[in-house]
C-alpha angles and dihedrals in degrees: 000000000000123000120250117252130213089241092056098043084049083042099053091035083055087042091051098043102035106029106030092240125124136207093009114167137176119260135172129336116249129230123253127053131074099193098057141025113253102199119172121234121215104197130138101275083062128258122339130180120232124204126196138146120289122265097247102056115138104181135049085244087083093056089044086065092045091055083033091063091041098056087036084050103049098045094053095052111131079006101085142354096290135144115262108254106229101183138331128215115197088176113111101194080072098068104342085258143069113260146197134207126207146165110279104243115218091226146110126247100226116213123139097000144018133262114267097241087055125104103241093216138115090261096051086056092044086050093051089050094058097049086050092049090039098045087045092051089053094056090044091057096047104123094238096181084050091047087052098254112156118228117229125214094264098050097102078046115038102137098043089046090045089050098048088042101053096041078060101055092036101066098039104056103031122133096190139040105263106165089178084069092069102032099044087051104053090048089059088051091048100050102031105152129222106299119241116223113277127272140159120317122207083191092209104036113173131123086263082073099057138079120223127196107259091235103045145014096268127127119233109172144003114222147181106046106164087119094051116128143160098260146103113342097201092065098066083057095052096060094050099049090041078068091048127101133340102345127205100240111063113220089021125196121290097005105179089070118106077348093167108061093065079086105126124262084031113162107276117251088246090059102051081037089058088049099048090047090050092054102041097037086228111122127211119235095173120013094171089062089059096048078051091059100036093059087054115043091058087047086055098045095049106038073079091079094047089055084048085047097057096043097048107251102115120023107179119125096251085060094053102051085059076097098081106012098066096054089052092049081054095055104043083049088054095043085046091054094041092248100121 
């Protein structure tokens, strides 16, 4: 049996006094996520799942994502297919960090095979693809305003603010030459369509964020929302549908993503793209540009932890493979734009 920590007695005493819930503990961490730690809790109501920032965060941005998925979370109850948020401390004498409480889902987090329950045929991976584009619309169509979501400033301009602000950052903290940065990004700029009216963002929308029913393709929840917004919605379909299917770059970057729908005779993009614009009403003037962007934001993002990464400051193996994930994010990005 484990000893029991001073975080996990000051964790079960919060737990009792602030969520109605006694002899909660810490159990094993879950699989899935880089940005937050996903920990299972044993108590007496059952099992819950708590999500706070990693240990080795080094910056508030990562508690603002924490406080970002619980307000994301509990407006979209009984709105979308979203875990059921069971209590939130924001006091860091508790466990140093911010922390979130939710309903534990029965389900399996999908990446390079299928459940073993599941069909393997060309049908099983069509069907996940519509309860990715469905769930996705339902949560695309959620009233925000009405759900008492707040608008910020670049909401009418996501993609443009997310491409000034990353170029930025970009080239003042790099610790490499990456050329694609920079021309991927001003052809973004360059070619930005008309932009749809804001919704919902998930902020980081692909099958590795959901979580399936073990027996059949079904989805049962949508997680890992620190990154949610009110933005552009058609750019949380455009990350999804950059992972889906036979992609230009072999191996790509980060390959292990949505792994399983490269199968052959997998649903085509346009397909999954037609669905989702029924549902929604939105319709997609340039679905290329958003497969663009979607390349190169996350190679953006994430081109941050490999800085961390050469100066020390993170030493964890995803970190490390940065190396070579982000280039090859650059240059799908590129092959996708027609700029390599």
């Amino acid at each position: 049996m484990a000893a029991v920590t001073g975080t996990d007695l000051a964790f079960s005493r919060w737990m009792a006094e602030h969520a109605a819930v006694g002899n909660a503990h810490l159990g094993r961490r879950l699989g899935g996520g880089n940005s937050n730690v996903t920990q299972l809790v044993h108590s007496d109501a059952g099992d819950l799942v708590l999500r706070r920032p990693p240990d080795d965060a080094i910056s508030e941005s990562a508690a603002r994502g924490v406080r970002r998925e619980h307000r994301i979370l509990t407006a979209l109850a009984g709105h979308a297919p979203v875990p059921r948020v069971v209590a939130f401390c924001d006091d860091a004498t508790v466990m140093g960090q911010p922390f979130i409480i939710t309903e534990h889902i029965d389900g399996v987090s999908i990446t390079t095979t299928l459940p073993p329950a599941y069909p393997t045929d060309a049908a099983t991976l069509a069907r996940l693809g519509e309860e990715l584009v469905d769930a996705l619309a339902q949560i695309h169509t959620a009233d925000w305003a009405a759900l008492g979501l707040s608008r910020p400033a670049t909401a009418g301009s996501y993609v443009r603010s997310q491409v000034e602000r990353w170029l930025e950052t970009r080239a003042t903290d790099a610790v490499r030459e990456l050329p694609l940065i920079g021309a991927v990004g001003r052809w973004l700029l360059a070619n930005l369509p008309r932009t749809p009216p804001a919704r919902v963002v998930h902020g980081d929308y692909h099958l590795d964020n959901t979580l399936f029913r073990p027996d059949t393709p079904r989805l049962a929840a949508v997680i890992d929302w620190e990154l949610s917004t009110i933005g552009d919605p058609l750019a949380d379909l455009g990350l999804m549908l950059a992972f889906w299917g036979p992609r230009p770059v072999d191996p790509p970057g980060f390959a292990f993503v949505q792994a399983v729908t490269r199968a052959p005779g997998v649903v085509m993009r346009e397909t999954l793209a037609a669905r989702w614009s029924d549902r929604t009403g939105i319709p997609i003037d340039d679905l290329r540009f958003y497969l663009v962007f979607a390349c190169w934001r996350l190679a953006v993002i994430v081109e941050g932890a490999y800085v961390l990464y050469c100066r020390g400051r993170v030493g964890d193996a995803y970190a490390r493979d940065l190396g070579e994930n982000v280039p090859k994010l650059l240059t799908e990005a590129a092959l996708l734009a027609g700029l390599a």
